[in-house]
C-alpha positions in Angstrom: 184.3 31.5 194.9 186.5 34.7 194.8 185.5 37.2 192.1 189.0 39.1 190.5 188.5 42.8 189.8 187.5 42.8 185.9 184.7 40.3 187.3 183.0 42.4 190.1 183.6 45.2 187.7 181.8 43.9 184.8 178.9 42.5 186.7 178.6 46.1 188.2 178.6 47.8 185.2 175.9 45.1 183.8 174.2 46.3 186.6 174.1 49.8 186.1 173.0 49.0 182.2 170.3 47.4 183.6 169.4 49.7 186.2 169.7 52.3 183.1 167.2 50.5 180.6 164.8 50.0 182.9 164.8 54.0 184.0 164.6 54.7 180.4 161.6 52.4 180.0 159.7 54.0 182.8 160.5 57.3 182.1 159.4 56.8 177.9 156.0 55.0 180.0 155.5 57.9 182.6 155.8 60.2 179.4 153.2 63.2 180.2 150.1 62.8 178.2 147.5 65.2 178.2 143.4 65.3 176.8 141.6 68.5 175.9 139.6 70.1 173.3 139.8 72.7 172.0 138.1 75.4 169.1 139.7 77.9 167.1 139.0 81.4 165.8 141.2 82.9 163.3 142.5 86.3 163.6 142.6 87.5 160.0 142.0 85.2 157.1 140.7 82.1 157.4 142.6 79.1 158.4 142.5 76.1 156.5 144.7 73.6 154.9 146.3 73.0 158.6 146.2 69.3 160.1 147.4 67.6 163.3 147.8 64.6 164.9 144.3 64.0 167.0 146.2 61.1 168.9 149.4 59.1 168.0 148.4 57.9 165.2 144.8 59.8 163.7 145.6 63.1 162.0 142.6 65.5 161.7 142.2 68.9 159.5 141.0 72.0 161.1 139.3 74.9 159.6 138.5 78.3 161.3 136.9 81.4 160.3 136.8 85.5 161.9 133.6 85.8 162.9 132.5 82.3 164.8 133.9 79.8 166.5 135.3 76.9 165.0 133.6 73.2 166.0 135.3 71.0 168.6 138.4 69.7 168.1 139.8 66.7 170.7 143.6 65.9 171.1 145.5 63.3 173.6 149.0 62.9 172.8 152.2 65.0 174.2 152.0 68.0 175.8 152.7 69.6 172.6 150.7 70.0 169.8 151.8 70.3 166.4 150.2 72.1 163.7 151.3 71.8 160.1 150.6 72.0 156.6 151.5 69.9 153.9 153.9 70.2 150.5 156.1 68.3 148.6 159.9 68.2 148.6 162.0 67.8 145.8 161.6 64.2 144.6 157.3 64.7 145.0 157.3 62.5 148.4 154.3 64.4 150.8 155.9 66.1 154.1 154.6 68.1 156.9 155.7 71.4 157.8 155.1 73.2 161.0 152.8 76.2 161.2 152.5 76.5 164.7 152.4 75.0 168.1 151.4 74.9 171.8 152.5 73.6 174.3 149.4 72.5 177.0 149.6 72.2 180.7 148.5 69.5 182.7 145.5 69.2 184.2 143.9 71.1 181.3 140.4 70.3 179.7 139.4 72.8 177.3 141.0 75.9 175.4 140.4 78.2 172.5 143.1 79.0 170.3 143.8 81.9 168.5 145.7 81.6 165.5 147.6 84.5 164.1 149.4 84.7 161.2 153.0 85.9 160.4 154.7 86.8 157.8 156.5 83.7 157.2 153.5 82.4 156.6 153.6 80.6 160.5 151.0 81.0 163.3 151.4 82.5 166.3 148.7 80.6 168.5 147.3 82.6 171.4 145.8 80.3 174.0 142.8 81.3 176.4 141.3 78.9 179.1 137.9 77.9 177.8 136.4 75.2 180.5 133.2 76.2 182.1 134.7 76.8 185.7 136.9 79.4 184.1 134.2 81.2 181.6 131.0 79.7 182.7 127.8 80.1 180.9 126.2 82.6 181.0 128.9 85.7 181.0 130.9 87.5 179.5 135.0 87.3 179.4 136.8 90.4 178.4 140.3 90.1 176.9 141.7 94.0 176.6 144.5 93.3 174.0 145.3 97.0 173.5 148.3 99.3 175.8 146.1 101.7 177.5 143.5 100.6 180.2 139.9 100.5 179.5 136.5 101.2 181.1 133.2 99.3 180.2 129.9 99.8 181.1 127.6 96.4 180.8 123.9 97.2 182.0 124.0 98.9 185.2 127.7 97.7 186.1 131.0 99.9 185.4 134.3 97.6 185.9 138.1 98.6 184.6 140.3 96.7 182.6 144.0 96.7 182.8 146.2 96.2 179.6 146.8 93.1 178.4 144.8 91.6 181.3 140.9 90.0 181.2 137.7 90.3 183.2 135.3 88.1 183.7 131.3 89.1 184.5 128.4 87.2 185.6 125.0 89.1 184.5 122.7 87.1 186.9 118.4 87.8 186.4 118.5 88.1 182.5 118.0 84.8 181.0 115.7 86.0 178.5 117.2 86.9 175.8 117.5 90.5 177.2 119.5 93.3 175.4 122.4 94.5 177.3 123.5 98.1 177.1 127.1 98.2 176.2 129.8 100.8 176.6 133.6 100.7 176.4 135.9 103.5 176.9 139.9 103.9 176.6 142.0 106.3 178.9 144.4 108.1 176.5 146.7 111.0 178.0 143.9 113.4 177.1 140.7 111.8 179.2 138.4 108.8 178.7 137.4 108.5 175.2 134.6 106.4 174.3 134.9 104.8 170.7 132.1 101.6 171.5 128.4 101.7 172.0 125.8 98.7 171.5 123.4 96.5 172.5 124.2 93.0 173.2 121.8 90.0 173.4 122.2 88.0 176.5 120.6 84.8 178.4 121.7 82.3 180.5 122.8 79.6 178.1 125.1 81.2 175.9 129.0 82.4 176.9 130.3 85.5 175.3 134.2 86.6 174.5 134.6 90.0 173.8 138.3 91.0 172.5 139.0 95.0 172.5 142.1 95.5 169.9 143.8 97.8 168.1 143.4 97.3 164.1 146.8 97.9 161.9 145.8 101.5 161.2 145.3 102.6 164.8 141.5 102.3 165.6 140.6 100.3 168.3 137.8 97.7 168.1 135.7 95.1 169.4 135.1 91.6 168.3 132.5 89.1 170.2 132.8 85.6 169.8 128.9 83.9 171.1 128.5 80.3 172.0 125.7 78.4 172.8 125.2 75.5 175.4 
């Protein structure tokens, strides 16, 4: 049976409705999912009061302090995560408002996040890579947040550190609980100036993040973060 025009037309366009639904369907199934954990240190105050979704549907609070790390968080979801805080609108009903987010590549395991307040009360939320392949047990990573370059001594070792850029070292034969001698160094237009001197305890089983910064009134200093396996 012949098939006017408005007929051949109509089927085709069912057809391409049909082809459409089904693309959308595999594209909202194929929709990138990624599963990591993750701590937190706060730079400042501590953070509190800030929840997120753990997975679709389980929402978790966080907490983080200055000095430590915070415990392990897990998330599987989208490739963004959320961070919010909740208030109350007008008519009393609870709602969530952002404080800060990240956006996670795939193929990622585990991170540390960094959060950092503004002044609108929002987070900006530094991400490091924190799996043991890239900051094994066992060393030490150094993050030079600071403009100028810096020099550090650990032990017997000298290495350079460009700005905004990280080092990662491996002390091998102290596992211990040895002291480390420690010295770091910035090169301002005038010469090397060393403003850090210390001893830090080392051994095989525990990972260490050193950040070098400058403070809001100019001085530059040192933070370590420790973890133990």
């Amino acid at each position: 049976m012949n098939m006017s025009f408005p007929q051949i037309f109509l089927r085709f366009l069912f057809f391409l409705i049909a082809s459409f639904a089904q693309a959308i369907g595999q594209n909202a199934a194929q929709e990138p999912t990624v599963s990591i954990s993750f701590q937190v240190i706060a730079w400042g105050e501590t953070v509190k009061n800030v929840f997120y979704k753990e997975n679709r549907t389980s929402e978790k609070k966080i907490k983080a302090y200055n000095h430590i790390r915070s415990s392990t968080y897990d998330y599987e979801g989208p490739p963004e995560i959320q961070f919010y805080r909740k208030t109350k609108d007008g008519d009393g009903k609870t709602i969530n408002i952002t404080v800060g987010n990240v956006l996670i590549g795939q193929d990622t395991t585990d991170l540390l996040f960094i959060f950092a307040k503004e002044s609108n009360n929002k987070y900006q939320i530094i991400e490091l890579p924190d799996d043991p392949d890239s900051f094994p047990y066992g060393s030490f990573q150094f993050f030079n947040l600071t403009d100028l370059p810096v020099a550090a001594r650990l032990q017997d070792e000298e290495f350079l550190i460009e700005p905004k850029k990280q080092k990662l070292k491996r002390i091998r034969g102290k596992s211990d609980g040895s002291n480390l001698k420690v010295k770091i160094a910035l090169r301002k237009p005038e010469g090397w100036n060393m403003f850090y001197a210390n001893s830090w305890g080392h051994n095989d089983d525990r990972r260490t993040l050193v950040l070098v910064f400058e403070d809001e009134t100019g001085r530059h200093k040192v933070k370590r973060f420790r973890e133990q396996r």
